[in-house]
Each structure stands twice: as structure tokens, then as C-alpha cells.
C-alpha positions as CSV (number, residue, x, y, z in Angstrom):
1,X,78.8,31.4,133.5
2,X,80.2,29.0,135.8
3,X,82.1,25.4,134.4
4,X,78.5,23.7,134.6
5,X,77.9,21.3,137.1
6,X,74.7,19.8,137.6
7,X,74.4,18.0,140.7
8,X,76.7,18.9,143.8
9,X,79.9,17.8,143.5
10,X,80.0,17.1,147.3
11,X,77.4,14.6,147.2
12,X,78.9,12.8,144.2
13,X,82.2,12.5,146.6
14,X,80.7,12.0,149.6
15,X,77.8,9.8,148.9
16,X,78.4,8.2,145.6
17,X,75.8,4.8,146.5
18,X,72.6,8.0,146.4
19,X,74.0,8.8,143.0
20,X,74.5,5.3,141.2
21,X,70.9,4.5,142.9
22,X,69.5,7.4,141.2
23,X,71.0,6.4,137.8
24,X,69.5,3.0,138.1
25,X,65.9,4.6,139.3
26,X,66.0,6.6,135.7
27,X,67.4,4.6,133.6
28,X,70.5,6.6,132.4
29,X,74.0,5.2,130.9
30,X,76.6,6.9,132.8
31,X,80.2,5.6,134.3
32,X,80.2,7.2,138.0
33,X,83.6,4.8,139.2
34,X,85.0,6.8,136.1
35,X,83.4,10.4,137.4
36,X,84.9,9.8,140.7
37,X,88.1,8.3,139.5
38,X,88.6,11.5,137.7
39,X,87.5,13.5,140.0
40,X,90.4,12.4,142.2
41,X,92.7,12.9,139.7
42,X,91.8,16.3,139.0
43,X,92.1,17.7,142.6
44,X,95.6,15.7,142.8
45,X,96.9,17.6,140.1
46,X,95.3,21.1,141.1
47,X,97.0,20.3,144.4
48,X,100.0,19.1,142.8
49,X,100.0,22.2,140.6
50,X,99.4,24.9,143.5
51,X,102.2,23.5,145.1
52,X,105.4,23.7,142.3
53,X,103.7,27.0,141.6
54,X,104.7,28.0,145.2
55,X,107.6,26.7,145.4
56,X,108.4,28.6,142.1
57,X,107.6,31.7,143.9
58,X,109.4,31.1,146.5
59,X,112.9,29.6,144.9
60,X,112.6,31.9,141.8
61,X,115.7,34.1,143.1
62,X,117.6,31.7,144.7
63,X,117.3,29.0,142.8
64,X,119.6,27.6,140.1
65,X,118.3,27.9,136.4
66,X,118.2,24.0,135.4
67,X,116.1,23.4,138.8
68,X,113.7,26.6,137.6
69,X,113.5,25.2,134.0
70,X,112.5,21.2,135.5
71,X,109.9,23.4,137.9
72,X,108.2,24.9,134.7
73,X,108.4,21.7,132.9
74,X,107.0,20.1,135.5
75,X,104.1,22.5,135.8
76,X,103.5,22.4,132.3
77,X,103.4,18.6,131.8
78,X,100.8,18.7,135.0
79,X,98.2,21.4,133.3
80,X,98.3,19.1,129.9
81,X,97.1,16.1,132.1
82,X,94.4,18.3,133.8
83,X,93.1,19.8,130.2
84,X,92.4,16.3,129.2
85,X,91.2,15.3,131.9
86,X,88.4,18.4,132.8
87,X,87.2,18.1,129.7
88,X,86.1,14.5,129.8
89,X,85.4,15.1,133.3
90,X,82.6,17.7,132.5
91,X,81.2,15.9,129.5
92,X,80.7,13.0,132.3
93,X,79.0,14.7,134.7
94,X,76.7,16.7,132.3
95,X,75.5,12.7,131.7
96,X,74.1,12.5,135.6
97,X,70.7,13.1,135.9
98,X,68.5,14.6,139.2
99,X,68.1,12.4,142.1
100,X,64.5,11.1,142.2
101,X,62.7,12.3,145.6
102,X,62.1,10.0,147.9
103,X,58.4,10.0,147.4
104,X,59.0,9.5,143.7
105,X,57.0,5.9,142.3
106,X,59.6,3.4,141.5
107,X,59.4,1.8,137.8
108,X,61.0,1.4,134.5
109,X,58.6,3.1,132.1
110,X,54.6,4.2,132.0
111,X,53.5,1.4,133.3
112,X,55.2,2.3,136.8
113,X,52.7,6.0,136.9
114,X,50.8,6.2,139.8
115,X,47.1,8.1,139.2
116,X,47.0,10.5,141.9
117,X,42.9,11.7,141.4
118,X,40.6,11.8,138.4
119,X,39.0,15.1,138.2
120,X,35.7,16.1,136.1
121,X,32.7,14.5,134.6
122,X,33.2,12.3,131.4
123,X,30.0,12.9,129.2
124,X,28.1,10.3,128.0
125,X,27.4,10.8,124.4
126,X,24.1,9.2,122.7
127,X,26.2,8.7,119.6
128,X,29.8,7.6,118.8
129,X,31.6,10.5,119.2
130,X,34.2,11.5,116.5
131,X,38.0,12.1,116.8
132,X,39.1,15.3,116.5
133,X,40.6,14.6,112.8
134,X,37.3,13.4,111.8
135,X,35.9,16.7,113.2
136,X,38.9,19.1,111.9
137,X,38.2,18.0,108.4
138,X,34.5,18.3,108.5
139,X,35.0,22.0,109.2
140,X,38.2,22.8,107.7
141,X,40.3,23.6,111.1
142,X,43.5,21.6,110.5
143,X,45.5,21.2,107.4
144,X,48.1,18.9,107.1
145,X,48.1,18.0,104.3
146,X,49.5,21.3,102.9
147,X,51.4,21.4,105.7
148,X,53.2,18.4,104.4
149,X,53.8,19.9,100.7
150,X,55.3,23.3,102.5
151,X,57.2,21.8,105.6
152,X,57.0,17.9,105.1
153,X,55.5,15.3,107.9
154,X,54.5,16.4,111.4
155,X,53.5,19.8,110.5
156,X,49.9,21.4,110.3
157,X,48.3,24.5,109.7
158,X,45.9,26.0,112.3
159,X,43.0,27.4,110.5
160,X,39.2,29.3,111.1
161,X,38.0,29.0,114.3
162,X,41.0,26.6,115.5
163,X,43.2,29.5,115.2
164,X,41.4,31.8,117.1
165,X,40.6,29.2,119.6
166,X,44.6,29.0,120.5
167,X,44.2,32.9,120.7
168,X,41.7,32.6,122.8
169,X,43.4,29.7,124.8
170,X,46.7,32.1,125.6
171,X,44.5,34.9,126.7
172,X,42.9,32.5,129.1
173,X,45.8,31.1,130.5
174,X,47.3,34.6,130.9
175,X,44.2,36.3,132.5
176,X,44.1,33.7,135.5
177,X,47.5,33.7,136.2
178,X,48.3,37.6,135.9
179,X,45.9,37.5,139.1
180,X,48.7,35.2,140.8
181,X,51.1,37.5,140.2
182,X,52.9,36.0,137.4
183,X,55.0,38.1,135.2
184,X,54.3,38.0,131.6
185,X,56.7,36.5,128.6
186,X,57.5,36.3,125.6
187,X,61.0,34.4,125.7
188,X,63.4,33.8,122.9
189,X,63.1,30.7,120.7
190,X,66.8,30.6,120.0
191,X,69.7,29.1,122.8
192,X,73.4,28.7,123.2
193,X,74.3,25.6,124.0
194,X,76.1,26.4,126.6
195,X,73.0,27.4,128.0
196,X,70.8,24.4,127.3
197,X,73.6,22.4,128.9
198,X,72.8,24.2,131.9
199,X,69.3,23.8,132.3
200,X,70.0,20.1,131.4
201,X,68.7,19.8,128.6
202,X,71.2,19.0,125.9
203,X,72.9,15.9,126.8
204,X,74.0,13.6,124.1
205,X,70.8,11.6,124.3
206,X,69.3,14.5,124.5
207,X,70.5,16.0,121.3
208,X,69.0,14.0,118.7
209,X,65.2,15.6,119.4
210,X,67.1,19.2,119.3
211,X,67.1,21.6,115.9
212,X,70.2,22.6,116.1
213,X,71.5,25.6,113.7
214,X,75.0,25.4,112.9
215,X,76.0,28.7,110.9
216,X,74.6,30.5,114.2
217,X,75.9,27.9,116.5
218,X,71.9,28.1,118.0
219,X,69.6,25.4,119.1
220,X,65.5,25.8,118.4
221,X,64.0,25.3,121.9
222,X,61.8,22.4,123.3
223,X,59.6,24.7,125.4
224,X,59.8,28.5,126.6
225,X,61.1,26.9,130.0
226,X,63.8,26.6,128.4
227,X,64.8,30.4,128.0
228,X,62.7,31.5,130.8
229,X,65.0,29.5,133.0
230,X,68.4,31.1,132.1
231,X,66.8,34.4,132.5
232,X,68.6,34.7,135.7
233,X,71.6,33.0,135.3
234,X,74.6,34.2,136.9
235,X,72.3,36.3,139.1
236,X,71.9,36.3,142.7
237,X,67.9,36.6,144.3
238,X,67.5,38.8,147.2
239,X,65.5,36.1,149.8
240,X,62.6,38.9,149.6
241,X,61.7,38.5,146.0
242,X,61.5,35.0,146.3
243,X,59.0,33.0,144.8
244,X,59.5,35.2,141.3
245,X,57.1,33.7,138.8
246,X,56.6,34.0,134.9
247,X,54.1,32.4,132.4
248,X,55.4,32.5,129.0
249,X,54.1,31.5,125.3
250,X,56.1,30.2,123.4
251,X,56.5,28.2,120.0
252,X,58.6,25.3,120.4
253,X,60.7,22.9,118.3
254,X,61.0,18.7,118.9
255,X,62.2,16.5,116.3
256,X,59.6,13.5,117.9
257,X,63.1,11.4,118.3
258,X,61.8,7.5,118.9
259,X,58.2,8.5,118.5
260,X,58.2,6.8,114.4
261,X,55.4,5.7,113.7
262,X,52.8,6.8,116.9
263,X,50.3,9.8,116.1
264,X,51.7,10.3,112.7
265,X,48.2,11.5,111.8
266,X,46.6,15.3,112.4
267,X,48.7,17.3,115.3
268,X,48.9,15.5,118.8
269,X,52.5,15.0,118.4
270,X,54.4,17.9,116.2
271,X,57.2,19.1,115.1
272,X,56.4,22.2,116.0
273,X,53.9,23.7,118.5
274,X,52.6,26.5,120.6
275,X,52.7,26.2,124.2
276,X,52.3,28.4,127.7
277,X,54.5,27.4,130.2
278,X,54.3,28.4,134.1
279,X,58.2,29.1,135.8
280,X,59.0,29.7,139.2
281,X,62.2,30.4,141.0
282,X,61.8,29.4,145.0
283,X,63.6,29.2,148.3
284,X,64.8,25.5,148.7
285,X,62.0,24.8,151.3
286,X,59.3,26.0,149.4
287,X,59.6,23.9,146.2
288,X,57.7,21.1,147.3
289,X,54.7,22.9,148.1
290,X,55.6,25.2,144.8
291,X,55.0,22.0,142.6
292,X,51.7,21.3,144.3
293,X,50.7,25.2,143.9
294,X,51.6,24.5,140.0
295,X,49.4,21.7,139.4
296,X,46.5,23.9,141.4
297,X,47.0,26.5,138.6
298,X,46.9,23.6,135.5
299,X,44.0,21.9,137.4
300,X,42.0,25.3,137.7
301,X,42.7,25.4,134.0
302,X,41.0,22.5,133.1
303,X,38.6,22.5,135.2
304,X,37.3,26.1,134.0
305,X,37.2,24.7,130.6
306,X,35.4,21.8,131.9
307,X,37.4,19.2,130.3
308,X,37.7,15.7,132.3
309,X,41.3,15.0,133.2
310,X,43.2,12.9,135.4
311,X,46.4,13.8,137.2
312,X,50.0,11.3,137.3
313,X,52.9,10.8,139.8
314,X,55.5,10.3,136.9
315,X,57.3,6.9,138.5
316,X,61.7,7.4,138.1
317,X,62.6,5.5,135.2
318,X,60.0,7.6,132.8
319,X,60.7,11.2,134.8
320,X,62.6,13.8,133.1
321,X,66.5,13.9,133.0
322,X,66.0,17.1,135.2
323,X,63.7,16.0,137.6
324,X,63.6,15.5,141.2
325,X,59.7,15.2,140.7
326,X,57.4,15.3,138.1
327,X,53.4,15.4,137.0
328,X,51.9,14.5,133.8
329,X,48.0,15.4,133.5
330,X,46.1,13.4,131.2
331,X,42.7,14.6,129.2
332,X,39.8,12.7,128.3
333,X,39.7,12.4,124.6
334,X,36.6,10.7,124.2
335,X,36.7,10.6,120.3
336,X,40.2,8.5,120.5
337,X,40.3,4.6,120.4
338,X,37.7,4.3,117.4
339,X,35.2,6.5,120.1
340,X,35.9,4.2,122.8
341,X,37.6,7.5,124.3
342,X,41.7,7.5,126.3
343,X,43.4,9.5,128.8
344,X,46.5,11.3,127.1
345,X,48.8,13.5,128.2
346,X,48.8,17.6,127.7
347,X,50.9,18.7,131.0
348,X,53.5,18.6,133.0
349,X,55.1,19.7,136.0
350,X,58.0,19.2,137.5
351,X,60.3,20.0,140.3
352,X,64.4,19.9,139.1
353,X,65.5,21.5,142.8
354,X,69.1,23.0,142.7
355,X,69.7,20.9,139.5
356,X,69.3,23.9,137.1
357,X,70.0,26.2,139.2
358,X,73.7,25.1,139.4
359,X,74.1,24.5,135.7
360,X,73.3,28.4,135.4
361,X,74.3,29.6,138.9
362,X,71.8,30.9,139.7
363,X,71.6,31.9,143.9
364,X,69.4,33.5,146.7
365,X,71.1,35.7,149.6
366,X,70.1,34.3,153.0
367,X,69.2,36.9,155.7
368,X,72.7,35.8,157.5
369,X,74.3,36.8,154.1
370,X,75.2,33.6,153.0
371,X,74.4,32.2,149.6
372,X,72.6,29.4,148.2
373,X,71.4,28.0,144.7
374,X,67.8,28.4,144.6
375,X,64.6,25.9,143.5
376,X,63.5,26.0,140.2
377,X,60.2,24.5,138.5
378,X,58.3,24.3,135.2
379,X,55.0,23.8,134.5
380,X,52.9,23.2,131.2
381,X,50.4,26.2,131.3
382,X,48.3,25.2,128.1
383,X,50.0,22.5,125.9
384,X,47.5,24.5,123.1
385,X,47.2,22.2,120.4
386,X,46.1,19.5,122.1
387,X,44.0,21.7,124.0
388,X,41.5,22.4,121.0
389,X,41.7,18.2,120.4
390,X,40.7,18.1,123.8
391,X,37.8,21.0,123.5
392,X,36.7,19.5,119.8
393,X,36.4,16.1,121.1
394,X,34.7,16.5,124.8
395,X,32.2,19.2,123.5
396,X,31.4,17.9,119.8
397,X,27.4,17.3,119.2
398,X,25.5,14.2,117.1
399,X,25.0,17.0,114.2
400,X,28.7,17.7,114.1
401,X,28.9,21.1,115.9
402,X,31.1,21.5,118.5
403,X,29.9,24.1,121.2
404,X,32.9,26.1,123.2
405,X,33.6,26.1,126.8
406,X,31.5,29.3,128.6
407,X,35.4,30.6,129.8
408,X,36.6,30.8,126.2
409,X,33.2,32.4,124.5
410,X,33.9,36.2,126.2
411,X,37.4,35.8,124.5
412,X,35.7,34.5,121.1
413,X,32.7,36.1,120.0
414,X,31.0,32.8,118.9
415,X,29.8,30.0,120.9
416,X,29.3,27.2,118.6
417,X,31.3,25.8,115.5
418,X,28.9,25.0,113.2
């Protein structure tokens, strides 16, 4: 693999004001005067370097010793100023995030999130509808508890019909997009970090939320996008198998950094979780309309389940490091809020451009022969957990019961939990 850099070095030179605006839009603590300071420095001494190194060539024969030996020196003392400098010069520019598209909602946080459409019909219940904790317990679907005793906080067993719910959930989400010509994965769970630099996603203040296993020198991933998108590093696309799409499951590993003391309670937010995640690799043109294509696929999803959601222009300052673009869809949980019911979050999808694509070189060949780094894009398939909240909640009865979406019945024998 290539030294990793993220954004295009050219456009750090060239147009440093689009960088430091982009820094601003999300947030992120980086020195680019330093970046670029060092950046010039480098180059001077690669240029400086090249240079004696010719001249060495050239005056090796001719030359007296005592003007060879101050020619080596000199070389020498040049290469220890560039291997301090590189390194500090990478570190640096692994800290610069994805510049914000243009269309991306400016804010600082949340409250900057723009609600693109609200989608499906929110039931109106006859009775105060229960969370889905309330629910779990009465019929013994989540155990946390136990959980807790075997793996500590943050943790939760899966058990009777919510298990084969998530069973049923995967088979789903696979069935509908096998007919879009999606390749099937199951990706590793374990990454070099080398490799999760790459795809971004191991910064330093990054690293905190990471398991990280030193004996192996392996991190736990975040999210099967996270394996599935190194797949093809170092590779090169021929133009004609472009868009190449996979839908993966995965289980993934978060420490919930900065989340102490929100949904401590039952298994919205996890330590660790089962996901399927949507990945496409694109021609640069086409990732826009890719990202759009993504959220079709989540939305039809949903939809088919018959769960009310609404979908969210992430704003800059609470997009991902990675991203140029990102949605968030929200479900209707109508047991939340004491059974007043809230909109939270169980997708994403986002567009990170070249961004990735550099950090693992990965390229297309043009028709003309020429090469380019190619669009690459994630996309929460099922988030499945909170999935089954969002089924046990929206399709609950007064007695207790909870009925199961028409889609998932063929895929689990029973239509009622009762």
C-alpha cells in the first residue's frame, strides 16, 4: 500500500482556503499552516537530495575524496531531516477530514440536520403504547442483565423470537438486494491499522471508540464497511465493471466513546451489534446519483416492513470524518419518550468520494488508458438491533402481542408474538 494520503495533496497546495473552510465546516482540530509548512520543506529536501545524489554520480571518479566524503555527509544529514519530518507530516494529514459538498447543510451539531421527507404512516394506538424494554421483558426477548454478569455494561443477549427475527431481518435485506445485483459478504471482523488509517477511520480521535488488540497488533471493526472497503486496495477497476456493489453482515465493535450516560438501558446503543451494510465502488461522476440510489434501497427497506421513518441531510459539523455527504434515517419509535413516541436514528449513508479511495489506492482505468481513484460509498443495510425495537414498538397490540411485518412472516413461520 501506498504512504496514505487522504485528500489530494494538490488541492491542499494549491487551494489551501477550501481546505481550512472545510475544517471549520466539521469541526476538526488540525494545523494546516503546519501541513503546508512541512510540506514545503519536504519537497526542498527531496529536491535538495536528488540533486547531491547526481552530482555524486557524476563527480564520483573525478572527484577528490574529502569533497566525496562532505557529498555523503551532506546527503545523510538531509535524509535525517526528511525522516522526521514525513513522519509528522503524515500523522498531520491523516488528521484532515473530507471536504463537505457544496450542497451539504451548514451547522455545528444535530440541530443543523435538514429533514429531507417523512415517509410512512405513524399508527395511532388506542392505548399508550410500550417501549420496547417494557415489551422485551414481558416476553423474554432481551437479556441484559446476564449480559452484564458475562460481558459487563452495554451488552445483551438476543433471545426466542428476537433472535430469529435478526435472522429473518438479514435474509430480507439480502433477498432484495441480490435482485440489484449486489455481491454477497461475509467480511472479516479483524483490521490492520494501516488499513483503517486508510479508510479514515482511525485517527487519534477516532481511536478511543476502537477495540484494539495489541498481542495481534488488530483492531475490532466499527462496521463491515470497514473491511469491505479495503477489499480492493491496491487494485485498479477496469471502467466496465464499474459500479461493483456488495452487501455484507457483519458483527461490529464500538466502545460508545462520549455516549456515558444516554441509552444505557436494553440495546439501542451497544457495545457490540449485528449490522448489514450496502458498499459501492463508482466512477467519479456517478457517486452522487450512487448515494441517492443507496437511500432508494434503505427506504424500500423500511417501507416493505412498513415502519414510519423519516430521512436527514446530515449538516457538516455532525457529518462523518470521511464524508463528502451523508444521510441519517430516522424510525418512529412510538413506545419512546414515556409513549409519547421519537424519531431516532438506524441508517446511514454516505458519500466519502476519492477520500478512501486514496488512503487504499484504489483506481479505475479510463477508456483513454489513464487512471484515476475511484468513488466509494457506504450504506447502513439493516442496523438489526434496532430494527426489531423498531418492529416491537410500531407493531405491539393493547394485549401485549406484537404482530410481524407481512415481508418477514414467509422468512419466520409465525406471525404474532404472543
Amino acid at each position: 500500500m501506498l504512504s496514505i494520503v487522504m485528500l489530494d495533496i494538490k488541492l491542499i497546495r494549491e487551494n489551501p482556503e477550501i481546505v481550512k473552510d472545510a475544517i471549520l465546516k466539521k469541526g476538526v482540530k488540525v494545523d494546516l499552516d503546519k501541513i503546508i509548512l512541512l510540506d514545503k520543506q519536504k519537497r526542498e529536501l527531496l529536491t535538495e537530495v536528488e540533486q547531491l545524489r547526481a552530482r555524486q554520480k557524476k563527480e564520483g571518479t573525478a572527484s577528490a575524496r574529502q569533497a566525496m566524503q562532505e557529498l555523503k555527509s551532506e546527503i545523510k544529514n538531509k535524509e535525517e531531516a526528511l525522516s522526521k519530518i514525513e513522519p509528522e507530516l503524515e500523522m498531520l494529514l491523516l488528521e484532515l477530514p473530507n471536504i463537505p459538498n457544496a450542497d451539504v447543510p451548514e451547522g455545528k451539531d444535530e440541530t443543523g440536520n435538514v429533514v429531507v421527507r417523512e415517509a410512512g404512516s405513524k399508527r395511532e394506538f388506542s392505548f399508550k403504547p410500550l417501549s420496547y424494554i417494557e415489551l422485551a421483558q414481558k416476553h423474554e426477548l432481551i437479556d441484559t442483565e446476564r449480559a452484564g454478569k458475562v460481558s459487563g455494561s452495554r451488552f445483551g443477549y438476543l433471545l426466542r423470537e428476537a433472535a430469529l427475527i435478526e435472522m429473518a431481518l438479514v435474509r430480507y435485506a439480502y433477498d432484495i438486494l441480490l435482485k440489484e445485483e449486489f455481491i454477497p459478504v461475509i467480511p472479516p471482523v479483524m483490521i490492520k491499522p494501516d488499513v483503517y488509517r486508510g479508510m479514515g477511520r482511525l485517527t487519534r480521535a477516532q481511536e478511543e471508540e476502537r477495540y484494539y488488540l495489541p498481542a495481534d497488533d488488530l483492531y475490532l471493526t466499527g462496521s463491515s464497511e470497514h473491511t469491505i472497503g479495503p477489499f480492493h486496495a491496491d487494485e485498479i477497476f477496469n471502467i466496465k465493471d464499474l459500479p461493483k456493489r456488495y452487501v455484507g453482515f457483519s458483527s461490529c465493535f464500538r466502545r460508545e466513546a462520549g455516549s456515558y450516560g444516554k441509552d444505557t438501558k436494553g440495546i439501542l446503543r451497544v457495545h457490540q451489534f449485528d449490522k448489514v451494510e450496502m458498499f459501492s465502488f463508482v466512477l467519479p461522476e456517478n457517486s452522487s446519483a450512487e448515494l441517492e440510489n443507496l437511500v432508494s434501497f434503505q427506504e424500500k427497506l423500511y417501507s416493505g416492513l412498513k415502519i414510519p421513518y423519516r430521512v436527514v441531510s446530515i449538516c457538516a459539523g455532525d457529518m462523518g470524518f470521511t464524508d463528502a455527504k451523508q444521510y441519517d434515517i430516522e424510525a418512529w419509535l412510538p413506545g419512546q419518550d414515556d409513549g409519547l413516541g421519537q424519531y431516532r436514528e438506524t441508517h446511514s449513508a454516505s458519500n466519502t468520494t476519492d477520500f478512501q479511495a486514496r488512503g487504499e489506492n484504489i483506481k479505475y482505468r479510463a477508456i483513454n488508458g489513464k487512471t484515476d481513484y475511484v468513488h466509494m460509498l457506504n450504506a447502513t443495510t439493516l442496523a438489526l438491533g434496532r430494527t426489531i425495537i423498531a418492529i416491537l414498538e410500531n407493531y405491539q397490540n393493547k394485549d401485549g402481542s406484537v404482530d410481524m411485518p407481512e415481508a418477514l412472516v414467509p422468512y419466520l413461520g409465525f406471525d404474532t408474538i404472543k
